[in-house]
C-alpha positions as CSV (number, residue, x, y, z in Angstrom):
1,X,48.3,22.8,-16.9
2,X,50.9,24.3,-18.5
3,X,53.1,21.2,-18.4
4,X,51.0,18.6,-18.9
5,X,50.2,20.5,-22.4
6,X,54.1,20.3,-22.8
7,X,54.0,16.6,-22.0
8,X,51.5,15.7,-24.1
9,X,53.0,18.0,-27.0
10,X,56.9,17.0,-26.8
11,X,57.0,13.8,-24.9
12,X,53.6,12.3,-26.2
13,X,53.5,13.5,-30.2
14,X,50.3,15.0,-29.5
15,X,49.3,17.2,-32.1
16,X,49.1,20.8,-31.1
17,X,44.9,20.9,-30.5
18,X,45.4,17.0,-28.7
19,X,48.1,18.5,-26.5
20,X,45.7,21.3,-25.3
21,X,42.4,19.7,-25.0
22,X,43.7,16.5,-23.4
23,X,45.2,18.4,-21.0
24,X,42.0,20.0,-19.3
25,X,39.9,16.1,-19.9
26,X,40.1,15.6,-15.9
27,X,38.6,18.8,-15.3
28,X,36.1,18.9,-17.7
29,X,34.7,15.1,-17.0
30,X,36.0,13.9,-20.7
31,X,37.5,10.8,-21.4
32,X,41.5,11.3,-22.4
33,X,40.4,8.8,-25.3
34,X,37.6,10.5,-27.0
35,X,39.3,14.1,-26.7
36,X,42.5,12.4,-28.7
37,X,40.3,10.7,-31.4
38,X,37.9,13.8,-31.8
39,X,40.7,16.4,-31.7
40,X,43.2,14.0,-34.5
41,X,41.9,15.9,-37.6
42,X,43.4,19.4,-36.0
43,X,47.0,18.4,-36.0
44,X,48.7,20.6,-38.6
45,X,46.0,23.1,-39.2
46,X,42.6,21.7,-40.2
47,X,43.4,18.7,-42.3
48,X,47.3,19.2,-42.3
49,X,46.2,22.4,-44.3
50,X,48.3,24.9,-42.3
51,X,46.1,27.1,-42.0
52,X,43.6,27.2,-38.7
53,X,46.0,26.5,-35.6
54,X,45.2,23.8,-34.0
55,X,45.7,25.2,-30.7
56,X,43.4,27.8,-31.2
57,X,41.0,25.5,-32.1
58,X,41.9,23.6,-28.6
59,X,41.6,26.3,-26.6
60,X,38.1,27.0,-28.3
61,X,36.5,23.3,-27.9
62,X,37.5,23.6,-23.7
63,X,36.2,26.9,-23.6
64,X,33.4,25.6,-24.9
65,X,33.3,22.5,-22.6
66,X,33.9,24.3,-19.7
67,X,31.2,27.3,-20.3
68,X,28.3,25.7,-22.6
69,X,25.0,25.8,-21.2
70,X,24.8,22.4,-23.0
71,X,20.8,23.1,-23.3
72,X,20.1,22.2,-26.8
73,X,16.3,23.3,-26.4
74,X,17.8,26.9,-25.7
75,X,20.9,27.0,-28.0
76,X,21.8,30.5,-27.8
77,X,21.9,30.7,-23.8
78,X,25.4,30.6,-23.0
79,X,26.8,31.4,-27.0
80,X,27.4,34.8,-26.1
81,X,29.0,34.4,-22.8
82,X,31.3,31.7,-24.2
């Protein structure tokens, strides 16, 4: 996974939270295309702001993806385990 976060990153101009979460879209059932458009706005810190990483903010939305109960009737039953 590793590399293909360097791919995307170096080779493909990804921005730093595009690099990471595009990386995992096979496993998690996400379309490549989606994860790039709803990750843009974390290139650069939030907004180009500098200030939340980006890939922290990657690694956060796969953990999500990968963990979430995804039961919106019952939002709290997987927040603590993720």
């Amino acid at each position: 996974m590793k590399n293909k976060v360097m791919e995307n990153f170096i080779d493909n101009n990804y921005n730093c939270c595009q690099a990471i979460v595009c990386a995992y879209c096979e496993e998690l059932g996400l379309s490549e295309d989606v994860a790039f458009k709803l990750t843009e706005g974390f290139g650069s810190g939030m907004g180009g702001l500098r200030d939340t990483c980006g890939a922290v903010t990657g690694m956060f939305l796969v953990i999500s993806l990968a963990n979430s109960a995804g039961d919106k009737n019952s939002p709290l039953k997987s927040k603590q385990d993720t």
